[in-house]
C-alpha positions as a Python dict, from the first residue, in 0.01 Angstrom:
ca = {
    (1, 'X'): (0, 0, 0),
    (2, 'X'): (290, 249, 112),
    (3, 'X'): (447, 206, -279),
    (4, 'X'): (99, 236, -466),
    (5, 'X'): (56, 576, -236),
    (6, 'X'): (395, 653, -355),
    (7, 'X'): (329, 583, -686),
    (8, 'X'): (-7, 736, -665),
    (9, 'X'): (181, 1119, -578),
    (10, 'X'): (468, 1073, -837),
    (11, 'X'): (160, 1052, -1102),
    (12, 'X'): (-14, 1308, -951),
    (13, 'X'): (290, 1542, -919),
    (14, 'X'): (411, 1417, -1315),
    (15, 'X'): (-13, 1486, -1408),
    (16, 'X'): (40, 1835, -1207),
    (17, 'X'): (347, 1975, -1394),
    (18, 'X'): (235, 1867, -1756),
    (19, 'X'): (-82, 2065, -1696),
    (20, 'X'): (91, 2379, -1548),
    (21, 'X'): (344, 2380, -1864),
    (22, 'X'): (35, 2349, -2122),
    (23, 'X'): (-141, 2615, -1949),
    (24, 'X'): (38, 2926, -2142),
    (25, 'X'): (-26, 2682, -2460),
    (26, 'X'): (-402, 2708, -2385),
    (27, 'X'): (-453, 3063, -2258),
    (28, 'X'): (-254, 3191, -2570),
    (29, 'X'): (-524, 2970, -2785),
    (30, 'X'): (-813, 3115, -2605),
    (31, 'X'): (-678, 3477, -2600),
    (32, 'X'): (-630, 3475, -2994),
    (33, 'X'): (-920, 3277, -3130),
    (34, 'X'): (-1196, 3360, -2840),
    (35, 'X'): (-1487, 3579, -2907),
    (36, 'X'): (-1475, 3879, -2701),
    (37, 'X'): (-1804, 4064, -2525),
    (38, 'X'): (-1648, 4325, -2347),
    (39, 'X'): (-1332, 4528, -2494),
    (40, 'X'): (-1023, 4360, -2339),
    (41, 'X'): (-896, 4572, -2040),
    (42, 'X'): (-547, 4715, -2097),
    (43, 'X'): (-258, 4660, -1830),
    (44, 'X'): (-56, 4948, -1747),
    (45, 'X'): (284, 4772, -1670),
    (46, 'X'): (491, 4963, -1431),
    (47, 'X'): (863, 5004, -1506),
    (48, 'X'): (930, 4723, -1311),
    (49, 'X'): (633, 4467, -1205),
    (50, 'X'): (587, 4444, -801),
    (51, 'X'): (567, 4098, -673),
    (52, 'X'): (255, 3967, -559),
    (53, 'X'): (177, 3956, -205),
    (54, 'X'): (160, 3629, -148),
    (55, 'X'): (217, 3354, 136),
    (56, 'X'): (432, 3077, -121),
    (57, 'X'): (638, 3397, -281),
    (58, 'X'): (738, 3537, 82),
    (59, 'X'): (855, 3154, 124),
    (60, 'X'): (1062, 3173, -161),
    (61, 'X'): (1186, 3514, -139),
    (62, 'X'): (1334, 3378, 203),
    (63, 'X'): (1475, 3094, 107),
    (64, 'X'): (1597, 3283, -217),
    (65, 'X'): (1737, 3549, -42),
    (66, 'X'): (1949, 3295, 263),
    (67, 'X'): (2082, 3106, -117),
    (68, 'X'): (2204, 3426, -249),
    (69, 'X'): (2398, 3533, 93),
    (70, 'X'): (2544, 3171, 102),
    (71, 'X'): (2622, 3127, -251),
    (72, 'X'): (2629, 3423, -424),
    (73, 'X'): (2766, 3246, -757),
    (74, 'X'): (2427, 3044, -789),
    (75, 'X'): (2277, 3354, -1046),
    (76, 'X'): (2408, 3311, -1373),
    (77, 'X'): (2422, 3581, -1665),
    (78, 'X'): (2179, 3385, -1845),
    (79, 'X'): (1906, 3416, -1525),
    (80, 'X'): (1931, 3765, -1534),
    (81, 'X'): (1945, 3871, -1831),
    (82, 'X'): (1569, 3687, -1870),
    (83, 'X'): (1472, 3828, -1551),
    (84, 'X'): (1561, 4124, -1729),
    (85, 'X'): (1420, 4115, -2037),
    (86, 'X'): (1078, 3964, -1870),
    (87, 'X'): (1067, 4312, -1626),
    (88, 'X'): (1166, 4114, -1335),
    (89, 'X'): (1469, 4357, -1240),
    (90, 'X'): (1396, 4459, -869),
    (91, 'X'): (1665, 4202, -631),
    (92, 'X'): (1290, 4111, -480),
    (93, 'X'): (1234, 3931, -774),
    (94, 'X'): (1539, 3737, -814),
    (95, 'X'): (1552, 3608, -480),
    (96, 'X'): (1153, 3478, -528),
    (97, 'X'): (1281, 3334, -855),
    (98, 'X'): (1633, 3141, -694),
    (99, 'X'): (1370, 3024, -416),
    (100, 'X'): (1135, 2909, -699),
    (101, 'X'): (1384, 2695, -858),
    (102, 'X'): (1563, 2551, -517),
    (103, 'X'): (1167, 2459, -417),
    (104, 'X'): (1060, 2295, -719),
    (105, 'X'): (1444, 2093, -748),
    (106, 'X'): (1404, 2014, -392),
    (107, 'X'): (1037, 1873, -420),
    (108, 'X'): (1173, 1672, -712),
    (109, 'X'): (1455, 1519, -524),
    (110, 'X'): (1270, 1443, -235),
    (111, 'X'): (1015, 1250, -483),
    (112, 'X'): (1261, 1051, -668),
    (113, 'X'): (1432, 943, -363),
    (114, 'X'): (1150, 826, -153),
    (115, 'X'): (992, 666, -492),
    (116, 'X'): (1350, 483, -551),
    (117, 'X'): (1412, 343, -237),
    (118, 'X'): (1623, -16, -267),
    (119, 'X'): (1633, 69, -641),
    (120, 'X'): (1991, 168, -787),
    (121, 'X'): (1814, 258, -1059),
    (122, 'X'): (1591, 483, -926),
    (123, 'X'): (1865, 653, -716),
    (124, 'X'): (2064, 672, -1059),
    (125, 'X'): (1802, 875, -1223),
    (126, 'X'): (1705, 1134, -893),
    (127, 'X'): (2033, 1347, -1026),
    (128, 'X'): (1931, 1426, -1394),
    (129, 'X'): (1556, 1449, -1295),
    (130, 'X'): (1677, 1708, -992),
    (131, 'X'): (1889, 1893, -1281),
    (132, 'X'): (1591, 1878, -1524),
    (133, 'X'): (1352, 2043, -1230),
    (134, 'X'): (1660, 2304, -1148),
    (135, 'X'): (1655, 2415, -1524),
    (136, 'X'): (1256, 2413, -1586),
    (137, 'X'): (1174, 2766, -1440),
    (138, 'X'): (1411, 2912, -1730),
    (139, 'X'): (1146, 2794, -1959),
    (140, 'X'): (848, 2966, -1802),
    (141, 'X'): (1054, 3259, -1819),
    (142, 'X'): (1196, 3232, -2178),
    (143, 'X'): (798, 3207, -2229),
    (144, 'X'): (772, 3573, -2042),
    (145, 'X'): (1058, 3715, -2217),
    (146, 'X'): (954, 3640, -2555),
    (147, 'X'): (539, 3710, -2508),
    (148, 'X'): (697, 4040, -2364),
    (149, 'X'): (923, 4092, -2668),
    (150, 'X'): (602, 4024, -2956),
    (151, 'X'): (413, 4271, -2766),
    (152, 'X'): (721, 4564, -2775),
    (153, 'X'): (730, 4402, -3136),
    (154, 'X'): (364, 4482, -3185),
    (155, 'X'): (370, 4833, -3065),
    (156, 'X'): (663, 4971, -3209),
    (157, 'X'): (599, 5073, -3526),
    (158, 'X'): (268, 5288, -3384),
    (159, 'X'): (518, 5426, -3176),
    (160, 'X'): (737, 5488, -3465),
    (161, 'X'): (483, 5682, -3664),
    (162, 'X'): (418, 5935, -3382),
    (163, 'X'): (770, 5991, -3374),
    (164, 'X'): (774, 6071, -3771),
    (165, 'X'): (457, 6278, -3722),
    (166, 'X'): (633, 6475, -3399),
    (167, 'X'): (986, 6500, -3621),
    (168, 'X'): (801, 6624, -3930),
    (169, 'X'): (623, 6895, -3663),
    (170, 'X'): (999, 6995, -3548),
    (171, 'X'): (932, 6875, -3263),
    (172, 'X'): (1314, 6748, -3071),
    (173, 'X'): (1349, 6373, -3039),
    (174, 'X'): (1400, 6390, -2654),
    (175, 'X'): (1061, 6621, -2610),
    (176, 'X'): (877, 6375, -2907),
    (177, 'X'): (957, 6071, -2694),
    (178, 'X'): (777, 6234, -2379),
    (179, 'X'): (516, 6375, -2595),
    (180, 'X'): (434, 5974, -2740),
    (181, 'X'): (488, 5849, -2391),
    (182, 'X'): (273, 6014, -2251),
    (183, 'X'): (-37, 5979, -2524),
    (184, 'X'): (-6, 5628, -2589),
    (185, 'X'): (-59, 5483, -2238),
    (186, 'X'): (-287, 5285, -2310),
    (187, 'X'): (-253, 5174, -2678),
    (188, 'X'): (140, 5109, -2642),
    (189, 'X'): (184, 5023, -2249),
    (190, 'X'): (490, 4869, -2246),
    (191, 'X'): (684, 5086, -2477),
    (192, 'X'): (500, 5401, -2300),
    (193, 'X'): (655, 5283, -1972),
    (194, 'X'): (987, 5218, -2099),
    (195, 'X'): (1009, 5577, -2276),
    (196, 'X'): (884, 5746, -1939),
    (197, 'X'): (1185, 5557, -1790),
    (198, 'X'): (1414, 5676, -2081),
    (199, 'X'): (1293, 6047, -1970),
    (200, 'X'): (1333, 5961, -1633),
    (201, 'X'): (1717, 5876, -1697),
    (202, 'X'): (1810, 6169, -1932),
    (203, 'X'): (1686, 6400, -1642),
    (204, 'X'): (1827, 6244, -1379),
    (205, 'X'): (2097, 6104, -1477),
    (206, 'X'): (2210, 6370, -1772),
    (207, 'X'): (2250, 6129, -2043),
    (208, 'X'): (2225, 6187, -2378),
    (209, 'X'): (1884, 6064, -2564),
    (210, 'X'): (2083, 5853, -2796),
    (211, 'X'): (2239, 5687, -2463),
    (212, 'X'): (1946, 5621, -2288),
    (213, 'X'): (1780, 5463, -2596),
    (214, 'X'): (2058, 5219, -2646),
    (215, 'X'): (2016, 5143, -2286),
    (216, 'X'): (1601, 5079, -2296),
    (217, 'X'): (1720, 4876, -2607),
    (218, 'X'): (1931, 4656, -2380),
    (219, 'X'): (1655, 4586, -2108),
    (220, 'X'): (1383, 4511, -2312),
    (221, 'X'): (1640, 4255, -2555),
    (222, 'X'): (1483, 4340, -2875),
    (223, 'X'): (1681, 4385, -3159),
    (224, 'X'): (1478, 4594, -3313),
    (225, 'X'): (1534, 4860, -3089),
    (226, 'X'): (1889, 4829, -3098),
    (227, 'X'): (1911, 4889, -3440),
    (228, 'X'): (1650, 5179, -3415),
    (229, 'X'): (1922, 5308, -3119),
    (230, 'X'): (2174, 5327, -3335),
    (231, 'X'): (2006, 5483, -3630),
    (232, 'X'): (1895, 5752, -3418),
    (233, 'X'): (2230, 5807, -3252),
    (234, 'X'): (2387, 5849, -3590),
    (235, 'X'): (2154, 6073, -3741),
    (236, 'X'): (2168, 6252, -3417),
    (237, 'X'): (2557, 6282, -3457),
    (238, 'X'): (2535, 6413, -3826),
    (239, 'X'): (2229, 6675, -3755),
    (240, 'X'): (2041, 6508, -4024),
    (241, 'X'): (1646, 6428, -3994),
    (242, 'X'): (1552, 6190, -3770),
    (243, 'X'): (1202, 6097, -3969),
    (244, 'X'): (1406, 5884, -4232),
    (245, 'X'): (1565, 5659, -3992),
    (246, 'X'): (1231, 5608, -3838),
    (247, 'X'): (1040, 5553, -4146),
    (248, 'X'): (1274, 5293, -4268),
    (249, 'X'): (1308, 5120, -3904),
    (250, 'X'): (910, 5109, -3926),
    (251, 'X'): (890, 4962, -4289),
    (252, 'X'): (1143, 4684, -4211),
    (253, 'X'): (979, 4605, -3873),
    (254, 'X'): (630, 4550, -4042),
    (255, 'X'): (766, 4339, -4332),
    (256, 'X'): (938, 4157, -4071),
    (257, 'X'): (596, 4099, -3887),
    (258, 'X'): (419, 4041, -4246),
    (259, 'X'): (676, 3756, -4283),
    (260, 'X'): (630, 3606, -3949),
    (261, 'X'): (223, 3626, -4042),
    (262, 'X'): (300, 3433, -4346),
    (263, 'X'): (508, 3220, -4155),
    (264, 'X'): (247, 3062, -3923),
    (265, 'X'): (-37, 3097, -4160),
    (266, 'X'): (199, 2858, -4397),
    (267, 'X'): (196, 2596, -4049),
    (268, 'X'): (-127, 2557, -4000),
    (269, 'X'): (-191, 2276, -4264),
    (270, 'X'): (103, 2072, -4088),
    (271, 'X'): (-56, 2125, -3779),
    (272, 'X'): (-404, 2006, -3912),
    (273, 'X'): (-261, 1673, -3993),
    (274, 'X'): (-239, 1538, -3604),
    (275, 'X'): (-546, 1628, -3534),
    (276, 'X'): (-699, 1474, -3912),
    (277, 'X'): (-578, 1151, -3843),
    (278, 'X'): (-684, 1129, -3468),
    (279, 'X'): (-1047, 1307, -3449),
    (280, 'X'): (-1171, 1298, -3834),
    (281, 'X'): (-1078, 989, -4036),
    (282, 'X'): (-1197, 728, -3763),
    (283, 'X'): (-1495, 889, -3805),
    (284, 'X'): (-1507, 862, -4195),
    (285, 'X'): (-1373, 540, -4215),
    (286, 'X'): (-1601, 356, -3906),
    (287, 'X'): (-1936, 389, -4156),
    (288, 'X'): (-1682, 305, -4491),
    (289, 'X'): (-1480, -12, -4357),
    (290, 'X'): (-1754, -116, -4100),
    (291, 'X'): (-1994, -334, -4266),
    (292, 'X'): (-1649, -456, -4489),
    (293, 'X'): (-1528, -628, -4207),
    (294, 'X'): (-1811, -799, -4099),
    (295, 'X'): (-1837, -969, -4443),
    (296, 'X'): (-1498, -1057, -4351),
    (297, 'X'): (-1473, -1205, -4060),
    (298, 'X'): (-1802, -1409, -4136),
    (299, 'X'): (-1604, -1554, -4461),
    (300, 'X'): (-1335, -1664, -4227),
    (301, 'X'): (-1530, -1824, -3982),
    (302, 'X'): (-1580, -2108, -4161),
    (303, 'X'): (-1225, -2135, -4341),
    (304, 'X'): (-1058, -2150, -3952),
    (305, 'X'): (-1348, -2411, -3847),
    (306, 'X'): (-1576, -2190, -3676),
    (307, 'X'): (-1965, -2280, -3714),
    (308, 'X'): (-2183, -1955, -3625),
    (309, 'X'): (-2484, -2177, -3668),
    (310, 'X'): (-2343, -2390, -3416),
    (311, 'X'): (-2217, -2164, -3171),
    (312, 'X'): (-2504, -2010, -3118),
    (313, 'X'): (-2728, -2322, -3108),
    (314, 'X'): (-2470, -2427, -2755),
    (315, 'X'): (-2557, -2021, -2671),
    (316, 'X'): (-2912, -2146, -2684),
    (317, 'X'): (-2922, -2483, -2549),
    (318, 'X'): (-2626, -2342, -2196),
    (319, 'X'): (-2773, -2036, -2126),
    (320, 'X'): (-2573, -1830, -1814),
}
Protein backbone atom coordinates (compact mmCIF):
# COMPACT_ATOMS: atom_id res chain seq x y z
CA UNK A 1 0.00 0.00 0.00
CA UNK A 2 2.90 2.49 1.12
CA UNK A 3 4.47 2.06 -2.79
CA UNK A 4 0.99 2.36 -4.66
CA UNK A 5 0.56 5.76 -2.36
CA UNK A 6 3.95 6.53 -3.55
CA UNK A 7 3.29 5.83 -6.86
CA UNK A 8 -0.07 7.36 -6.65
CA UNK A 9 1.81 11.19 -5.78
CA UNK A 10 4.68 10.73 -8.37
CA UNK A 11 1.60 10.52 -11.02
CA UNK A 12 -0.14 13.08 -9.51
CA UNK A 13 2.90 15.42 -9.19
CA UNK A 14 4.11 14.17 -13.15
CA UNK A 15 -0.13 14.86 -14.08
CA UNK A 16 0.40 18.35 -12.07
CA UNK A 17 3.47 19.75 -13.94
CA UNK A 18 2.35 18.67 -17.56
CA UNK A 19 -0.82 20.65 -16.96
CA UNK A 20 0.91 23.79 -15.48
CA UNK A 21 3.44 23.80 -18.64
CA UNK A 22 0.35 23.49 -21.22
CA UNK A 23 -1.41 26.15 -19.49
CA UNK A 24 0.38 29.26 -21.42
CA UNK A 25 -0.26 26.82 -24.60
CA UNK A 26 -4.02 27.08 -23.85
CA UNK A 27 -4.53 30.63 -22.58
CA UNK A 28 -2.54 31.91 -25.70
CA UNK A 29 -5.24 29.70 -27.85
CA UNK A 30 -8.13 31.15 -26.05
CA UNK A 31 -6.78 34.77 -26.00
CA UNK A 32 -6.30 34.75 -29.94
CA UNK A 33 -9.20 32.77 -31.30
CA UNK A 34 -11.96 33.60 -28.40
CA UNK A 35 -14.87 35.79 -29.07
CA UNK A 36 -14.75 38.79 -27.01
CA UNK A 37 -18.04 40.64 -25.25
CA UNK A 38 -16.48 43.25 -23.47
CA UNK A 39 -13.32 45.28 -24.94
CA UNK A 40 -10.23 43.60 -23.39
CA UNK A 41 -8.96 45.72 -20.40
CA UNK A 42 -5.47 47.15 -20.97
CA UNK A 43 -2.58 46.60 -18.30
CA UNK A 44 -0.56 49.48 -17.47
CA UNK A 45 2.84 47.72 -16.70
CA UNK A 46 4.91 49.63 -14.31
CA UNK A 47 8.63 50.04 -15.06
CA UNK A 48 9.30 47.23 -13.11
CA UNK A 49 6.33 44.67 -12.05
CA UNK A 50 5.87 44.44 -8.01
CA UNK A 51 5.67 40.98 -6.73
CA UNK A 52 2.55 39.67 -5.59
CA UNK A 53 1.77 39.56 -2.05
CA UNK A 54 1.60 36.29 -1.48
CA UNK A 55 2.17 33.54 1.36
CA UNK A 56 4.32 30.77 -1.21
CA UNK A 57 6.38 33.97 -2.81
CA UNK A 58 7.38 35.37 0.82
CA UNK A 59 8.55 31.54 1.24
CA UNK A 60 10.62 31.73 -1.61
CA UNK A 61 11.86 35.14 -1.39
CA UNK A 62 13.34 33.78 2.03
CA UNK A 63 14.75 30.94 1.07
CA UNK A 64 15.97 32.83 -2.17
CA UNK A 65 17.37 35.49 -0.42
CA UNK A 66 19.49 32.95 2.63
CA UNK A 67 20.82 31.06 -1.17
CA UNK A 68 22.04 34.26 -2.49
CA UNK A 69 23.98 35.33 0.93
CA UNK A 70 25.44 31.71 1.02
CA UNK A 71 26.22 31.27 -2.51
CA UNK A 72 26.29 34.23 -4.24
CA UNK A 73 27.66 32.46 -7.57
CA UNK A 74 24.27 30.44 -7.89
CA UNK A 75 22.77 33.54 -10.46
CA UNK A 76 24.08 33.11 -13.73
CA UNK A 77 24.22 35.81 -16.65
CA UNK A 78 21.79 33.85 -18.45
CA UNK A 79 19.06 34.16 -15.25
CA UNK A 80 19.31 37.65 -15.34
CA UNK A 81 19.45 38.71 -18.31
CA UNK A 82 15.69 36.87 -18.70
CA UNK A 83 14.72 38.28 -15.51
CA UNK A 84 15.61 41.24 -17.29
CA UNK A 85 14.20 41.15 -20.37
CA UNK A 86 10.78 39.64 -18.70
CA UNK A 87 10.67 43.12 -16.26
CA UNK A 88 11.66 41.14 -13.35
CA UNK A 89 14.69 43.57 -12.40
CA UNK A 90 13.96 44.59 -8.69
CA UNK A 91 16.65 42.02 -6.31
CA UNK A 92 12.90 41.11 -4.80
CA UNK A 93 12.34 39.31 -7.74
CA UNK A 94 15.39 37.37 -8.14
CA UNK A 95 15.52 36.08 -4.80
CA UNK A 96 11.53 34.78 -5.28
CA UNK A 97 12.81 33.34 -8.55
CA UNK A 98 16.33 31.41 -6.94
CA UNK A 99 13.70 30.24 -4.16
CA UNK A 100 11.35 29.09 -6.99
CA UNK A 101 13.84 26.95 -8.58
CA UNK A 102 15.63 25.51 -5.17
CA UNK A 103 11.67 24.59 -4.17
CA UNK A 104 10.60 22.95 -7.19
CA UNK A 105 14.44 20.93 -7.48
CA UNK A 106 14.04 20.14 -3.92
CA UNK A 107 10.37 18.73 -4.20
CA UNK A 108 11.73 16.72 -7.12
CA UNK A 109 14.55 15.19 -5.24
CA UNK A 110 12.70 14.43 -2.35
CA UNK A 111 10.15 12.50 -4.83
CA UNK A 112 12.61 10.51 -6.68
CA UNK A 113 14.32 9.43 -3.63
CA UNK A 114 11.50 8.26 -1.53
CA UNK A 115 9.92 6.66 -4.92
CA UNK A 116 13.50 4.83 -5.51
CA UNK A 117 14.12 3.43 -2.37
CA UNK A 118 16.23 -0.16 -2.67
CA UNK A 119 16.33 0.69 -6.41
CA UNK A 120 19.91 1.68 -7.87
CA UNK A 121 18.14 2.58 -10.59
CA UNK A 122 15.91 4.83 -9.26
CA UNK A 123 18.65 6.53 -7.16
CA UNK A 124 20.64 6.72 -10.59
CA UNK A 125 18.02 8.75 -12.23
CA UNK A 126 17.05 11.34 -8.93
CA UNK A 127 20.33 13.47 -10.26
CA UNK A 128 19.31 14.26 -13.94
CA UNK A 129 15.56 14.49 -12.95
CA UNK A 130 16.77 17.08 -9.92
CA UNK A 131 18.89 18.93 -12.81
CA UNK A 132 15.91 18.78 -15.24
CA UNK A 133 13.52 20.43 -12.30
CA UNK A 134 16.60 23.04 -11.48
CA UNK A 135 16.55 24.15 -15.24
CA UNK A 136 12.56 24.13 -15.86
CA UNK A 137 11.74 27.66 -14.40
CA UNK A 138 14.11 29.12 -17.30
CA UNK A 139 11.46 27.94 -19.59
CA UNK A 140 8.48 29.66 -18.02
CA UNK A 141 10.54 32.59 -18.19
CA UNK A 142 11.96 32.32 -21.78
CA UNK A 143 7.98 32.07 -22.29
CA UNK A 144 7.72 35.73 -20.42
CA UNK A 145 10.58 37.15 -22.17
CA UNK A 146 9.54 36.40 -25.55
CA UNK A 147 5.39 37.10 -25.08
CA UNK A 148 6.97 40.40 -23.64
CA UNK A 149 9.23 40.92 -26.68
CA UNK A 150 6.02 40.24 -29.56
CA UNK A 151 4.13 42.71 -27.66
CA UNK A 152 7.21 45.64 -27.75
CA UNK A 153 7.30 44.02 -31.36
CA UNK A 154 3.64 44.82 -31.85
CA UNK A 155 3.70 48.33 -30.65
CA UNK A 156 6.63 49.71 -32.09
CA UNK A 157 5.99 50.73 -35.26
CA UNK A 158 2.68 52.88 -33.84
CA UNK A 159 5.18 54.26 -31.76
CA UNK A 160 7.37 54.88 -34.65
CA UNK A 161 4.83 56.82 -36.64
CA UNK A 162 4.18 59.35 -33.82
CA UNK A 163 7.70 59.91 -33.74
CA UNK A 164 7.74 60.71 -37.71
CA UNK A 165 4.57 62.78 -37.22
CA UNK A 166 6.33 64.75 -33.99
CA UNK A 167 9.86 65.00 -36.21
CA UNK A 168 8.01 66.24 -39.30
CA UNK A 169 6.23 68.95 -36.63
CA UNK A 170 9.99 69.95 -35.48
CA UNK A 171 9.32 68.75 -32.63
CA UNK A 172 13.14 67.48 -30.71
CA UNK A 173 13.49 63.73 -30.39
CA UNK A 174 14.00 63.90 -26.54
CA UNK A 175 10.61 66.21 -26.10
CA UNK A 176 8.77 63.75 -29.07
CA UNK A 177 9.57 60.71 -26.94
CA UNK A 178 7.77 62.34 -23.79
CA UNK A 179 5.16 63.75 -25.95
CA UNK A 180 4.34 59.74 -27.40
CA UNK A 181 4.88 58.49 -23.91
CA UNK A 182 2.73 60.14 -22.51
CA UNK A 183 -0.37 59.79 -25.24
CA UNK A 184 -0.06 56.28 -25.89
CA UNK A 185 -0.59 54.83 -22.38
CA UNK A 186 -2.87 52.85 -23.10
CA UNK A 187 -2.53 51.74 -26.78
CA UNK A 188 1.40 51.09 -26.42
CA UNK A 189 1.84 50.23 -22.49
CA UNK A 190 4.90 48.69 -22.46
CA UNK A 191 6.84 50.86 -24.77
CA UNK A 192 5.00 54.01 -23.00
CA UNK A 193 6.55 52.83 -19.72
CA UNK A 194 9.87 52.18 -20.99
CA UNK A 195 10.09 55.77 -22.76
CA UNK A 196 8.84 57.46 -19.39
CA UNK A 197 11.85 55.57 -17.90
CA UNK A 198 14.14 56.76 -20.81
CA UNK A 199 12.93 60.47 -19.70
CA UNK A 200 13.33 59.61 -16.33
CA UNK A 201 17.17 58.76 -16.97
CA UNK A 202 18.10 61.69 -19.32
CA UNK A 203 16.86 64.00 -16.42
CA UNK A 204 18.27 62.44 -13.79
CA UNK A 205 20.97 61.04 -14.77
CA UNK A 206 22.10 63.70 -17.72
CA UNK A 207 22.50 61.29 -20.43
CA UNK A 208 22.25 61.87 -23.78
CA UNK A 209 18.84 60.64 -25.64
CA UNK A 210 20.83 58.53 -27.96
CA UNK A 211 22.39 56.87 -24.63
CA UNK A 212 19.46 56.21 -22.88
CA UNK A 213 17.80 54.63 -25.96
CA UNK A 214 20.58 52.19 -26.46
CA UNK A 215 20.16 51.43 -22.86
CA UNK A 216 16.01 50.79 -22.96
CA UNK A 217 17.20 48.76 -26.07
CA UNK A 218 19.31 46.56 -23.80
CA UNK A 219 16.55 45.86 -21.08
CA UNK A 220 13.83 45.11 -23.12
CA UNK A 221 16.40 42.55 -25.55
CA UNK A 222 14.83 43.40 -28.75
CA UNK A 223 16.81 43.85 -31.59
CA UNK A 224 14.78 45.94 -33.13
CA UNK A 225 15.34 48.60 -30.89
CA UNK A 226 18.89 48.29 -30.98
CA UNK A 227 19.11 48.89 -34.40
CA UNK A 228 16.50 51.79 -34.15
CA UNK A 229 19.22 53.08 -31.19
CA UNK A 230 21.74 53.27 -33.35
CA UNK A 231 20.06 54.83 -36.30
CA UNK A 232 18.95 57.52 -34.18
CA UNK A 233 22.30 58.07 -32.52
CA UNK A 234 23.87 58.49 -35.90
CA UNK A 235 21.54 60.73 -37.41
CA UNK A 236 21.68 62.52 -34.17
CA UNK A 237 25.57 62.82 -34.57
CA UNK A 238 25.35 64.13 -38.26
CA UNK A 239 22.29 66.75 -37.55
CA UNK A 240 20.41 65.08 -40.24
CA UNK A 241 16.46 64.28 -39.94
CA UNK A 242 15.52 61.90 -37.70
CA UNK A 243 12.02 60.97 -39.69
CA UNK A 244 14.06 58.84 -42.32
CA UNK A 245 15.65 56.59 -39.92
CA UNK A 246 12.31 56.08 -38.38
CA UNK A 247 10.40 55.53 -41.46
CA UNK A 248 12.74 52.93 -42.68
CA UNK A 249 13.08 51.20 -39.04
CA UNK A 250 9.10 51.09 -39.26
CA UNK A 251 8.90 49.62 -42.89
CA UNK A 252 11.43 46.84 -42.11
CA UNK A 253 9.79 46.05 -38.73
CA UNK A 254 6.30 45.50 -40.42
CA UNK A 255 7.66 43.39 -43.32
CA UNK A 256 9.38 41.57 -40.71
CA UNK A 257 5.96 40.99 -38.87
CA UNK A 258 4.19 40.41 -42.46
CA UNK A 259 6.76 37.56 -42.83
CA UNK A 260 6.30 36.06 -39.49
CA UNK A 261 2.23 36.26 -40.42
CA UNK A 262 3.00 34.33 -43.46
CA UNK A 263 5.08 32.20 -41.55
CA UNK A 264 2.47 30.62 -39.23
CA UNK A 265 -0.37 30.97 -41.60
CA UNK A 266 1.99 28.58 -43.97
CA UNK A 267 1.96 25.96 -40.49
CA UNK A 268 -1.27 25.57 -40.00
CA UNK A 269 -1.91 22.76 -42.64
CA UNK A 270 1.03 20.72 -40.88
CA UNK A 271 -0.56 21.25 -37.79
CA UNK A 272 -4.04 20.06 -39.12
CA UNK A 273 -2.61 16.73 -39.93
CA UNK A 274 -2.39 15.38 -36.04
CA UNK A 275 -5.46 16.28 -35.34
CA UNK A 276 -6.99 14.74 -39.12
CA UNK A 277 -5.78 11.51 -38.43
CA UNK A 278 -6.84 11.29 -34.68
CA UNK A 279 -10.47 13.07 -34.49
CA UNK A 280 -11.71 12.98 -38.34
CA UNK A 281 -10.78 9.89 -40.36
CA UNK A 282 -11.97 7.28 -37.63
CA UNK A 283 -14.95 8.89 -38.05
CA UNK A 284 -15.07 8.62 -41.95
CA UNK A 285 -13.73 5.40 -42.15
CA UNK A 286 -16.01 3.56 -39.06
CA UNK A 287 -19.36 3.89 -41.56
CA UNK A 288 -16.82 3.05 -44.91
CA UNK A 289 -14.80 -0.12 -43.57
CA UNK A 290 -17.54 -1.16 -41.00
CA UNK A 291 -19.94 -3.34 -42.66
CA UNK A 292 -16.49 -4.56 -44.89
CA UNK A 293 -15.28 -6.28 -42.07
CA UNK A 294 -18.11 -7.99 -40.99
CA UNK A 295 -18.37 -9.69 -44.43
CA UNK A 296 -14.98 -10.57 -43.51
CA UNK A 297 -14.73 -12.05 -40.60
CA UNK A 298 -18.02 -14.09 -41.36
CA UNK A 299 -16.04 -15.54 -44.61
CA UNK A 300 -13.35 -16.64 -42.27
CA UNK A 301 -15.30 -18.24 -39.82
CA UNK A 302 -15.80 -21.08 -41.61
CA UNK A 303 -12.25 -21.35 -43.41
CA UNK A 304 -10.58 -21.50 -39.52
CA UNK A 305 -13.48 -24.11 -38.47
CA UNK A 306 -15.76 -21.90 -36.76
CA UNK A 307 -19.65 -22.80 -37.14
CA UNK A 308 -21.83 -19.55 -36.25
CA UNK A 309 -24.84 -21.77 -36.68
CA UNK A 310 -23.43 -23.90 -34.16
CA UNK A 311 -22.17 -21.64 -31.71
CA UNK A 312 -25.04 -20.10 -31.18
CA UNK A 313 -27.28 -23.22 -31.08
CA UNK A 314 -24.70 -24.27 -27.55
CA UNK A 315 -25.57 -20.21 -26.71
CA UNK A 316 -29.12 -21.46 -26.84
CA UNK A 317 -29.22 -24.83 -25.49
CA UNK A 318 -26.26 -23.42 -21.96
CA UNK A 319 -27.73 -20.36 -21.26
CA UNK A 320 -25.73 -18.30 -18.14
Amino acid sequence: MWMIGMNLLVFITVLGFALFLAQPYFAQYVESYAVRTRPRKVRAELTVTQPHNSDILFLCKIIGEFALRVLPGIVDKRTQELLAFANYRSEAHLAIYIGIRLLVAGSCLFLCLTSALGSSTGLLLSAPATLMAWLLPNFFLAGRVKKRQSQILRELPILIDLLIVCAQAGVGLLAAMDKVSRETSDTCPILSVELQQLIQEVKVFAKSAGSALASMAERCGVDELTSLSGALVASEQKGADISFPLKQQASAIRDRLKRKKEEEAAKVPVKMVPVIMLFIMPLILAPMLGPAIVIIVEAIQPIMGIDPKAAESREHAHPR
